[in-house]
C-alpha positions in Angstrom: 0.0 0.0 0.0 2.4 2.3 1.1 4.8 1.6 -1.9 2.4 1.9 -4.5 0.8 4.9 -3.3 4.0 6.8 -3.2 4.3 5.8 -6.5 0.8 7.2 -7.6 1.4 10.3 -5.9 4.6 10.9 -8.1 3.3 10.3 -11.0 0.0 12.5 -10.1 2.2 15.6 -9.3 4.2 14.5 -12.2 1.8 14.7 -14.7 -1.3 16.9 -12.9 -2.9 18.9 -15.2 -2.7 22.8 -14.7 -5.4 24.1 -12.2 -5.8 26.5 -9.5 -3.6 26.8 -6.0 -7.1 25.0 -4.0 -7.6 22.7 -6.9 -4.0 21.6 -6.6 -4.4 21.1 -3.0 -7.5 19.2 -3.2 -6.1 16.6 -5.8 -3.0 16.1 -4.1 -5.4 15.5 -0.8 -7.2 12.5 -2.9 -4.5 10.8 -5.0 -1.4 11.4 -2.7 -2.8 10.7 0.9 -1.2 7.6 2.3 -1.9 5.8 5.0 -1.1 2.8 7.4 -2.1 0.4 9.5 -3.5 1.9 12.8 -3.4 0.5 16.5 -6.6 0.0 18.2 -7.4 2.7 20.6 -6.6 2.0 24.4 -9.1 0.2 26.3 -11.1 2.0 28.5 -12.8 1.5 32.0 -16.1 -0.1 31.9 -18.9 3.0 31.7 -20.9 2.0 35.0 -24.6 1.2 34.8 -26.8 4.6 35.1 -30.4 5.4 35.5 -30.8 8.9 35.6 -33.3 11.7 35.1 -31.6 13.3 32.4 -30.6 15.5 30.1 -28.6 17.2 33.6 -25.9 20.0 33.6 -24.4 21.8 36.3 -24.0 21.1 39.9 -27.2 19.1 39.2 -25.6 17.0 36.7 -22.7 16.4 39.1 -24.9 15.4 42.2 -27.1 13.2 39.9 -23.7 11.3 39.4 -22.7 10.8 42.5 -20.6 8.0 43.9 -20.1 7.5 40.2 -18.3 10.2 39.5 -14.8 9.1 39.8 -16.0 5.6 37.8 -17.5 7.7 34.7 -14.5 10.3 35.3 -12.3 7.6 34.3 -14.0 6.1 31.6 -13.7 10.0 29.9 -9.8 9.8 31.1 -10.4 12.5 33.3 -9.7 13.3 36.7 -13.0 13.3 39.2 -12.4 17.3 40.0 -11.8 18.1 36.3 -15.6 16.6 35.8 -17.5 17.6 38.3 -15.8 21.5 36.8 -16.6 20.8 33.5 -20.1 20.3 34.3 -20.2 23.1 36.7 -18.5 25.7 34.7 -19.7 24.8 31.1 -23.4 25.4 30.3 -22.9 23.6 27.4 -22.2 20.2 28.9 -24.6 17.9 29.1 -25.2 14.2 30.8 -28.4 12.3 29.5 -30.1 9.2 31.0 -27.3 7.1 31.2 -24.7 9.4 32.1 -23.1 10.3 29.3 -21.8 13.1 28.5 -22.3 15.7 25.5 -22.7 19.2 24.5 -25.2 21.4 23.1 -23.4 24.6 21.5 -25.5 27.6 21.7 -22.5 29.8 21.4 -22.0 28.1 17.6 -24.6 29.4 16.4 -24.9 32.0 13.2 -27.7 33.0 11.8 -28.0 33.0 7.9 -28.2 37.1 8.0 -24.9 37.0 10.4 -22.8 34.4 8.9 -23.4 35.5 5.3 -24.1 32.2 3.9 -24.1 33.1 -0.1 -20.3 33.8 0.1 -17.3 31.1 -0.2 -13.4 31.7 -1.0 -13.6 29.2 -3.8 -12.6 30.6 -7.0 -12.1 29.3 -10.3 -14.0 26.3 -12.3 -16.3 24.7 -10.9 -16.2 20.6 -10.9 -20.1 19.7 -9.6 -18.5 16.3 -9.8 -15.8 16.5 -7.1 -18.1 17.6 -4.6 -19.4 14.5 -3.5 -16.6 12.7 -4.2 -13.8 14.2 -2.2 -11.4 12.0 0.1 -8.2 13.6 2.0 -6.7 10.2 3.2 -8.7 7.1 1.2 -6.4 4.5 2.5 -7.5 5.4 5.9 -9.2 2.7 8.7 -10.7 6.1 10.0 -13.1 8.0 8.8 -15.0 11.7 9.4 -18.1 11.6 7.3 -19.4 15.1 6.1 -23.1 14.6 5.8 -24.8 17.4 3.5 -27.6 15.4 1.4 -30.0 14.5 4.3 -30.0 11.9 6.8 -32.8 9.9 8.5 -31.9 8.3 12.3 -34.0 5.9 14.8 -32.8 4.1 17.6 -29.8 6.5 18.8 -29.9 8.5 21.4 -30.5 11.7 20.1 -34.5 12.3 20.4 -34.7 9.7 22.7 -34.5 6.7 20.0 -37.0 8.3 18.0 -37.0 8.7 14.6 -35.1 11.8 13.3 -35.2 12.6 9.5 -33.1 15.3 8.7 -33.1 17.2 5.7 -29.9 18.4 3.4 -28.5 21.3 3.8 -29.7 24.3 1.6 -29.4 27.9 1.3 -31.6 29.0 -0.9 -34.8 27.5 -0.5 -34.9 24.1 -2.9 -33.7 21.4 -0.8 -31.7 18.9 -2.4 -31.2 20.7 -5.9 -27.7 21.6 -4.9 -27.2 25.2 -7.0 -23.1 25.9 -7.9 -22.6 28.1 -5.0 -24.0 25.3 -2.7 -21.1 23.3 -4.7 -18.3 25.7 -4.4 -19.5 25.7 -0.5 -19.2 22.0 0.4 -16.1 21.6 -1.3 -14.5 24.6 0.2 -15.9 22.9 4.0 -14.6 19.8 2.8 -11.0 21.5 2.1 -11.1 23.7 5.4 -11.9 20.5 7.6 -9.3 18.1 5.7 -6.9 20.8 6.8 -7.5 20.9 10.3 -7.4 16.5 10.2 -4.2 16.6 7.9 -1.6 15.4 10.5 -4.3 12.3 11.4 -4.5 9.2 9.7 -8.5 10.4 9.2 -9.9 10.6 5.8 -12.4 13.3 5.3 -15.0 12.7 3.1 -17.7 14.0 1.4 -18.4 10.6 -0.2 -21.1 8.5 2.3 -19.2 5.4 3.5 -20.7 2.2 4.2 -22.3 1.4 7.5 -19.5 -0.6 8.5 -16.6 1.9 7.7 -18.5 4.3 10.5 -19.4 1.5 13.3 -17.5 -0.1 15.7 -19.0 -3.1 16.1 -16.3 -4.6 18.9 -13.5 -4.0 20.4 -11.1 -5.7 17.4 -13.1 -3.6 14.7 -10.5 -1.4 13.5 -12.2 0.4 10.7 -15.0 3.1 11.9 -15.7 6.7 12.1 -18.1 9.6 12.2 -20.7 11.2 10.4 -21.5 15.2 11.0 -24.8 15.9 9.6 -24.8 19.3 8.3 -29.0 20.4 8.0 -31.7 22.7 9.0 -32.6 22.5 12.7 -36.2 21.4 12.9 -36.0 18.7 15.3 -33.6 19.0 18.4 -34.9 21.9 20.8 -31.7 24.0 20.9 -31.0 27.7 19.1 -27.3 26.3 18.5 -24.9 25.6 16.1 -24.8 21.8 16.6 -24.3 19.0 19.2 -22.4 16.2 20.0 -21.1 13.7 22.5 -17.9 13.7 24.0 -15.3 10.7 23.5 -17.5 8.4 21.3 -15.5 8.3 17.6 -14.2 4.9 19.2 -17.6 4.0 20.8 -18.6 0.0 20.4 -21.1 -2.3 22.2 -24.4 -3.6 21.9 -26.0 -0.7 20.0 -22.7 0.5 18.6 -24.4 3.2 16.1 -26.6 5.0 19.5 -23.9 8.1 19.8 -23.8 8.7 16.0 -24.0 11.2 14.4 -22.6 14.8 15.0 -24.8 17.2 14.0 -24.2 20.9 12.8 -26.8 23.1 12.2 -24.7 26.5 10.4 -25.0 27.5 7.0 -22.0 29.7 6.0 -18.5 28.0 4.5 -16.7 29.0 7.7 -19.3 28.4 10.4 -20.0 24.6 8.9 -16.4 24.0 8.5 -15.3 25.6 11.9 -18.7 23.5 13.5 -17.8 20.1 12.0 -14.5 20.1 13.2 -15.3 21.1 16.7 -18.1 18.8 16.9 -15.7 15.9 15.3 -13.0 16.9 18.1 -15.6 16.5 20.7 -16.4 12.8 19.7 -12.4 12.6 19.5 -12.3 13.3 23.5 -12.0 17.3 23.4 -13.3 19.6 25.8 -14.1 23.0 25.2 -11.1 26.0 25.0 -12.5 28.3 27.3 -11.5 31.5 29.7 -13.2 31.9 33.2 -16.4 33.8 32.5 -17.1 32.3 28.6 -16.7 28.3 28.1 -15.5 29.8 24.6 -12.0 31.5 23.9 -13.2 33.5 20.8 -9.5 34.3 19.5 -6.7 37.4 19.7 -4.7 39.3 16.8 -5.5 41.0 14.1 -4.9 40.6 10.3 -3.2 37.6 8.3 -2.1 36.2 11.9 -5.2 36.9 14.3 -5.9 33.1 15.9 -8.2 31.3 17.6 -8.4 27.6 18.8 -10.8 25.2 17.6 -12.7 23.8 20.3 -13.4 27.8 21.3 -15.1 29.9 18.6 -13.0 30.5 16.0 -15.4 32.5 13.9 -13.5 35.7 11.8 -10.2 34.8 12.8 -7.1 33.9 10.0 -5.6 30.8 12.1 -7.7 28.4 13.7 -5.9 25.2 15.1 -5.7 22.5 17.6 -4.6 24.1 21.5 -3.1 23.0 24.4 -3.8 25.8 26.5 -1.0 28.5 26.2 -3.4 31.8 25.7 -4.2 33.9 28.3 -6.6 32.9 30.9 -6.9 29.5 29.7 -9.6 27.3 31.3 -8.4 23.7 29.7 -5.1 22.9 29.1 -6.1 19.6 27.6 -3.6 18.7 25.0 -5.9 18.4 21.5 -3.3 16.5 19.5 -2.1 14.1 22.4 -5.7 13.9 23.1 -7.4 12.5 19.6 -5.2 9.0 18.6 -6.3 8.1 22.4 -9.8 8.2 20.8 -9.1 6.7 17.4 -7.4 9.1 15.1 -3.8 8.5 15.1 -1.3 10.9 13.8 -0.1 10.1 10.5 3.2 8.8 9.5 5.5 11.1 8.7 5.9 11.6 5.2 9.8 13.4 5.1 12.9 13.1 7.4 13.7 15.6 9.8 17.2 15.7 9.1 19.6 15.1 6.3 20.1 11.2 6.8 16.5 11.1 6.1 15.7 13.8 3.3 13.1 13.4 0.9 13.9 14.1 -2.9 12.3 17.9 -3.8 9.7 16.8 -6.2 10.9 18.6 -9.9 10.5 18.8 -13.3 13.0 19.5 -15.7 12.3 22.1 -18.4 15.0 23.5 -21.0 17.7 23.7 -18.6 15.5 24.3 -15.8 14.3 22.3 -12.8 11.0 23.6 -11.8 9.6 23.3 -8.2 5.9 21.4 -7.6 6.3 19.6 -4.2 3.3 19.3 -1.5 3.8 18.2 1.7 2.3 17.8 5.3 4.0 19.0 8.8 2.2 16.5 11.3 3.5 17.7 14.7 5.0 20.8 16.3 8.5 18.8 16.0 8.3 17.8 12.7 10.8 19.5 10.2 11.0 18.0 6.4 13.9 18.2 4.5 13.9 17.8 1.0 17.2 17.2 -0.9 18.2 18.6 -4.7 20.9 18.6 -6.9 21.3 21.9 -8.6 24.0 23.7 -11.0 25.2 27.3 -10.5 22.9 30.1 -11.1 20.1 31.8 -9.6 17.4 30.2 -7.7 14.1 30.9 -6.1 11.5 29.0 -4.0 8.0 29.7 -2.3 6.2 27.9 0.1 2.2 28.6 1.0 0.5 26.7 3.5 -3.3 25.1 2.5 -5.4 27.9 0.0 -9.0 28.2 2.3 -7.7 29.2 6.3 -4.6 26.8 6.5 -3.3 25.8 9.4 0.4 26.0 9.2 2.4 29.2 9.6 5.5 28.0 7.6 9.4 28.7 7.7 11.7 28.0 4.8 15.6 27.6 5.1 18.0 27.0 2.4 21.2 24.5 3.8 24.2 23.1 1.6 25.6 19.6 1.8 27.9 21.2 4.8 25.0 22.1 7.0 25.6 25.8 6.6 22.5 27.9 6.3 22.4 29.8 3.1 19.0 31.4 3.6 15.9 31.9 6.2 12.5 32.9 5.5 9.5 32.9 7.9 7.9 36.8 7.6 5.9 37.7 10.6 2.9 39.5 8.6 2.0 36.2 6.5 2.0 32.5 6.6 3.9 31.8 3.7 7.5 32.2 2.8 9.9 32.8 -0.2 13.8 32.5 -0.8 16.2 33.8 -3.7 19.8 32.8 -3.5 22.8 32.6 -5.9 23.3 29.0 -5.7 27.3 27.7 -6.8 26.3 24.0 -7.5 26.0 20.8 -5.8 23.7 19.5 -3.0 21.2 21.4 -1.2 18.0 21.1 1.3 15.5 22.6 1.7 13.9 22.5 5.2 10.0 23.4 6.0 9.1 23.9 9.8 5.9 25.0 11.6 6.5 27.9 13.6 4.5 30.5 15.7 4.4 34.4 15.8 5.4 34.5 19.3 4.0 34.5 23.0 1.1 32.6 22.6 -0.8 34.7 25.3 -0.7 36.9 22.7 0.1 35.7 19.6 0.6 31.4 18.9 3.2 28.8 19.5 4.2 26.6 17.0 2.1 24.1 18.7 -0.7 23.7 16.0 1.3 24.9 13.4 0.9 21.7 11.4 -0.8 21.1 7.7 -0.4 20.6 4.3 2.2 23.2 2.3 3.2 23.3 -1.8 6.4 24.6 -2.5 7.4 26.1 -6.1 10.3 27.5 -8.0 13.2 27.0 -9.9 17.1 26.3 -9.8 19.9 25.7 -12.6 19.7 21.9 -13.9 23.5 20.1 -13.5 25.7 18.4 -16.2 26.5 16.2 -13.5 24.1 13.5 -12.8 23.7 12.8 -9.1 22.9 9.0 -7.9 19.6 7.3 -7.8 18.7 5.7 -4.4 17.0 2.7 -4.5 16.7 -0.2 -1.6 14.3 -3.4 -1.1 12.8 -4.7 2.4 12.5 -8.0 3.4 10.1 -8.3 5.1 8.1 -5.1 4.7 5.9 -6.2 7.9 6.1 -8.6 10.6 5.7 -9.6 14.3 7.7 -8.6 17.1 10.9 -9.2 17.5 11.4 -8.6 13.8 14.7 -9.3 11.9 14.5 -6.7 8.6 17.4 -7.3 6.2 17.5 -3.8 3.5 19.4 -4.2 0.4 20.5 -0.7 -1.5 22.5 -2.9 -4.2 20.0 -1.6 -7.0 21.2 2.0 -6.7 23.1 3.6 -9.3 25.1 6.7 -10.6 24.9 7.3 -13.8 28.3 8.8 -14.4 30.3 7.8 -11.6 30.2 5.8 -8.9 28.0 5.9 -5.0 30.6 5.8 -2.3 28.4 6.1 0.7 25.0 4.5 1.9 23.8 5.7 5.4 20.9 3.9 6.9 18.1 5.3 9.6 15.8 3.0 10.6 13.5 5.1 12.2 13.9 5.2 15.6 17.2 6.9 16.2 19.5 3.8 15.2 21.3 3.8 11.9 23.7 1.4 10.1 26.2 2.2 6.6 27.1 -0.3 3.8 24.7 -1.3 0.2 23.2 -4.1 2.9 22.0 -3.7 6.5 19.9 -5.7 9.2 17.9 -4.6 11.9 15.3 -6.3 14.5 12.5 -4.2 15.8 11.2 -5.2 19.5 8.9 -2.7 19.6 5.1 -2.9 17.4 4.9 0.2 15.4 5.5 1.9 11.6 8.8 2.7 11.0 10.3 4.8 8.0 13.8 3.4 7.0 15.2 6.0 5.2 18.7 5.6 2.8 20.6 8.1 1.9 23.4 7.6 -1.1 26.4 10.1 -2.5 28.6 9.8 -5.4 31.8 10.2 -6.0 31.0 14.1 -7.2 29.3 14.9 -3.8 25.8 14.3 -5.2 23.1 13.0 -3.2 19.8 11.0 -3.3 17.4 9.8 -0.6 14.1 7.3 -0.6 12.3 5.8 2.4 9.8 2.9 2.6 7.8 1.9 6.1 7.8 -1.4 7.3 4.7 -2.0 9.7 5.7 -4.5 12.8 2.6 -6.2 14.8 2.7 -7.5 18.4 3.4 -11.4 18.7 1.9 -13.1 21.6 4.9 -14.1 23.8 5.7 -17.9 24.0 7.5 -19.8 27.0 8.3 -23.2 27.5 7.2 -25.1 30.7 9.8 -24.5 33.5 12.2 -22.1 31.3 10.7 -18.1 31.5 11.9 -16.3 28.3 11.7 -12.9 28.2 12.2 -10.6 25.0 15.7 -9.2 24.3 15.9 -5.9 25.7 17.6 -2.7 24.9 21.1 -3.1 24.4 21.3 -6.6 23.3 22.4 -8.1 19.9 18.7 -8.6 19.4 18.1 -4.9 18.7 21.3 -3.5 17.2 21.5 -2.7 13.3 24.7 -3.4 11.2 25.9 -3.2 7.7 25.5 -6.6 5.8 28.9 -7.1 5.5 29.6 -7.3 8.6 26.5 -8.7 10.3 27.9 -12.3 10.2 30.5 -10.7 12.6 28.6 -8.8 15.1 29.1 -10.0 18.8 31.8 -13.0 17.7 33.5 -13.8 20.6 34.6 -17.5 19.7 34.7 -17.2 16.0 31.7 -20.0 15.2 28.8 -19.8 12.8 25.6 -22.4 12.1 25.6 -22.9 8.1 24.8 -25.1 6.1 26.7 -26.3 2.9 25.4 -26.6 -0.2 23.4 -29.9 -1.1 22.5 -30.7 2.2 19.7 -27.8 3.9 18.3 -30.2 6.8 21.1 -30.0 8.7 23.2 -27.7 9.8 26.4 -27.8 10.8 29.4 -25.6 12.5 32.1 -23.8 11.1 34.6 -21.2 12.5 33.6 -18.1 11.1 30.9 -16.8 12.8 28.6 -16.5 16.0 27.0 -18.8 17.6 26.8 -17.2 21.2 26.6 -13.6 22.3 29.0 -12.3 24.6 26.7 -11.4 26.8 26.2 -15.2 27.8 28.1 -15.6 31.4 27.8 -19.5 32.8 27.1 -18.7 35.9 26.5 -15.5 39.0 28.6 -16.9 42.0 28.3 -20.2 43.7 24.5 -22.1 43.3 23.3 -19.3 40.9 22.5 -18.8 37.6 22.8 -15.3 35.6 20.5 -14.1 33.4 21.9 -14.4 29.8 21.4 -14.3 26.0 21.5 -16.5 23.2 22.1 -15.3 19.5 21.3 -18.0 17.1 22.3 -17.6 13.4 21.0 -20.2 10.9 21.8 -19.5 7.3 20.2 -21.8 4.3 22.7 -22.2 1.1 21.7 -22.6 -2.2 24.8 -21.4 -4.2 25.6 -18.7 -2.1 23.6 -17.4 0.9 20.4 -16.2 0.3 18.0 -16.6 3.5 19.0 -15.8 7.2 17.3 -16.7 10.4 17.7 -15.0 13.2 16.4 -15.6 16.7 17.4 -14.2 20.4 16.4 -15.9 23.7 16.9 -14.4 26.9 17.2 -17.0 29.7 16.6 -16.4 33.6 17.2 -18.0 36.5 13.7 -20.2 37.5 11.7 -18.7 40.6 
């Protein structure tokens, strides 16, 4: 998946037809999303058994709870004091019969005259077939479900089980006969709330999924979602601007579909797409971003850079992102981004190294004797930095980055470094989100390096916490006569259970006129290996990125990386003889170049081969390892130390061409 997604995004930037800055955006959202597979979310507490007279809020609310505070607390991952508050201080919050929790957003709410519901920032040709067909991330498990066309409920909670039909969203009078502005607006909500999911392995999409892509229906079901209905209000008793309930994306049991959906009930481009995502974050487990006297922080600043968070109201403001809490007066310093992938929307996998062992090539095209720029990318957390490597001649060259077209996100910085790590050039302008360089380049290697970053004191301004989102850089630079080398590696396996033995082979690289003198390994998680082969066993479940890096015998560079997924595997013990997993430190979990691998640890100059002809048995020779020198006989007189055993079997057909590789860790019994 991975693999041949990369590849389709390629060729879809290589060969995308000409189009406006959001159209660009928005294709590169459908074909070049890639995705993984996810963890299940954490378990959670069992939700105790409650018969109350609901809907409560208040001190009532928290009364009506009880004894059961600290147990529902809990389930909501909450501290007992930080409920019993929320419910107290935010007139919003909600508990119904069963003591659950949601909220009812009367602050949301625009009316059509207010929130000028004819306009939208869309410009350009209009595509009436896009609009119901838009997907951010389609390889995604998760989904968020953006619900315009109508809707019809029974059996969930909302009304009390009873039937709800809900009508599509409309504007202008004719239900359902979606006019071109009512186009332009859904696909400018879609873009707006894509951006503000972007660094989540979440697709957003306009196109209905089936039931089963949305439920949970147990606790193994890793594929669900959430549908936000977007219609008239003419059912729930509320003047709001929609309602939801709080930490139920990941929701399963008997009636798994009873907290579904979200509804919105706005009708402007930015108070449906500012509602949906704040009604999404509170099925993700958010709370509300509020001050002292107004469960809503409506914002600060002025111009390009005025910001407000999300889960406040963000209405009129130029940034709108995900908070931890840093403004002034804060009432909730929940952290929004730790927050959601403990409630079933993991962050995505990052799609460029943060250094220049792990570059990604600057997506180009040549022209004449010009490279010209057209790469898009995605910074997925505050730490996140991408580097993309080029080869350029002398001559002049310039590059601009913007973040997303419709209220992005990401306030972006732009630096220029050589093959030397010397900074050439820095741009991140205070008055704008963007950023351009122009330099005088002299020829060879060079990165470019994108980074979130904030305006300043965020109790005035914003950190570079939710300064995360998709970005396009363009430009140009001199082509070079001199070719620089192609990276190219294979995986084997490309997924696996813990522990995990992953050989990589670079020999498939090349250099078209010369030769590659260096290959320099990461394998994603800080350990990194040299040599055209390497091996390394992963303990630990997770997606990693191995990333290779090549240079020629010019200087010239080239970088690709591929993930390799690694599941847990149940552990396995023999009776009377504990064995534990190899931990940190031990031959088990270092990385090493090919070459030498068959070398690593030797302490008595043995291997386990087997010769050629005869594959059912091994047998010993003196060349390589048979026993890590971490393996002590004994602790002392009537004791036995804990130690570890490196086994290496190699098959032989020829030459070698399949290893085996398995650690034990052997403690003393009782």
């Amino acid at each position: 998946m991975v693999r041949s997604a990369a590849r389709a995004c390629s060729l879809a930037r290589r060969h995308m037809p000409p189009v406006g800055l959001a159209g660009l955006f928005m294709l590169t959202a459908l074909v070049c999303g890639v995705a993984v597979a996810q963890p299940l979310p954490p378990d959670r507490p069992d939700f105790p058994s409650l018969t109350l007279d609901g809907p409560l809020s208040g001190q009532a609310a928290v009364l009506a709870l009880g004894d059961d505070l600290a147990a529902v607390a809990a389930y909501y991952r909450m501290p007992a004091d930080v409920l019993a508050a929320l419910l107290q201080n935010d007139p919003t919050a909600r508990i119904d019969g069963g003591g659950r929790i949601y909220f009812v957003e009367d602050g949301l709410h625009q009316p059509l005259a207010a929130s000028t519901a004819a306009s939208s920032q869309t410009t350009g040709a209009l595509d009436r077939s896009r609009t119901f067909n838009l997907s951010s991330l389609p390889g995604s498990n998760r989904s968020i479900y953006l619900d315009f066309d109508g809707h019809s409920i029974t059996g969930e909670e909302w009304n009390n089980g009873a039937r709800i039909n809900a009508g599509p969203w409309d504007i202008d009078g004719r239900p359902g006969q979606f006019s071109d502005q009512e186009h332009r607006i859904i696909q400018a909500v879609w873009q707006r709330v894509a951006e503000d999911f972007a660094p989540f392995d979440v697709n957003v999409t306009t196109r209905e999924p089936v039931e089963s892509d949305l439920i949970r229906d147990s606790r193994n079901d890793g594929r669900f979602g959430m549908r936000v209905v977007i219609t008239p209000n003419t059912f729930y008793d509320c003047d709001c601007g929609g309602v939801a309930y709080l930490s139920v994306f990941d929701y399963f049991g008997s009636n798994p579909g009873r907290y579904q959906p979200a509804w919105v009930f706005n009708s402007s481009e930015e108070t449906i797409a500012e509602a949906v995502s704040h009604e999404a974050g509170h099925t993700l487990g958010l709370r509300h971003d509020g001050v002292d006297s107004d469960p809503y922080y409506r914002g600060h600043g002025s111009g390009a850079t005025s910001w407000a968070p999300i889960m406040g109201i963000s209405y009129g403001q130029a940034v709108t992102q995900w908070s931890r809490g840093e403004y002034a007066g804060a009432n909730n310093t929940q952290d929004d981004i730790a927050t959601m992938p403990d409630n079933g929307a993991a962050l995505r996998l990052d799609d460029a190294g943060d250094g220049p062992n792990t570059a990604n090539r600057l997506q180009v095209r040549l022209s004449g004797g010009t490279q010209r720029v057209e790469h898009t990318g995605t910074i997925t957390r505050d730490e996140d930095t991408d580097w993309l490597m080029f080869v350029a001649g002398a001559g002049p060259a310039g590059f601009t980055i913007e973040p997303g077209p419709i209220r992005p996100n990401l306030d972006v910085r732009l630096q220029l470094i050589d093959s030397d790590g010397v900074m050439l050039a820095d741009a991140s302008p205070r008055d704008r989100l963007g950023a351009s360089l122009a330099v005088e380049l002299g020829g060879g290697t060079y990165y470019l390096v994108v980074d979130g970053v904030g305006t300043g004191n965020p109790t005035v301004a914003y950190s570079d916490y939710g300064s995360i989102g998709a970005y396009r850089i363009t430009g140009s630079y001199p082509d070079t006569d001199a070719q620089p080398p192609v990276a190219r590696f294979t995986t084997s396996p490309e997924q696996g259970g813990t522990p995990q033995w992953v050989s990589t082979d670079a020999s498939d690289s090349q250099d078209p006129d010369g030769r590659i003198v260096d290959y320099r390994w990461d394998f994603g998680d800080g350990r990194i290996a040299e040599g055209p082969q390497a091996y390394c066993t992963y303990s630990q479940p997770g997606t990693y990125m191995i990333s290779l890096t090549v240079r020629d015998n010019d200087g010239l560079g080239d970088a690709l990386r591929k993930a390799v997924t690694i599941t847990a595997t149940p552990s396995v013990s023999t009776v009377g003889a504990p064995v534990t997993a190899a931990t940190e430190g031990d031959p088990l979990n270092q990385c090493m170049p090919g070459e030498q691998s068959e070398q690593s640890g030797n302490t008595n100059g043995r291997t386990n081969s087997t010769p050629q002809g005869n594959q059912d048995d091994p047998v010993a020779s003196d060349d390589d390892p048979a026993v890590a020198p971490d393996a002590p006989s004994s602790a002392g007189s009537g004791a036995v130390a804990p130690w570890t055993l490196l086994l290496l079997l190699m098959l032989t057909a020829g030459r070698y061409h399949s290893r085996f590789h398995a650690a034990f860790r052997f403690l003393p019994i009782g």
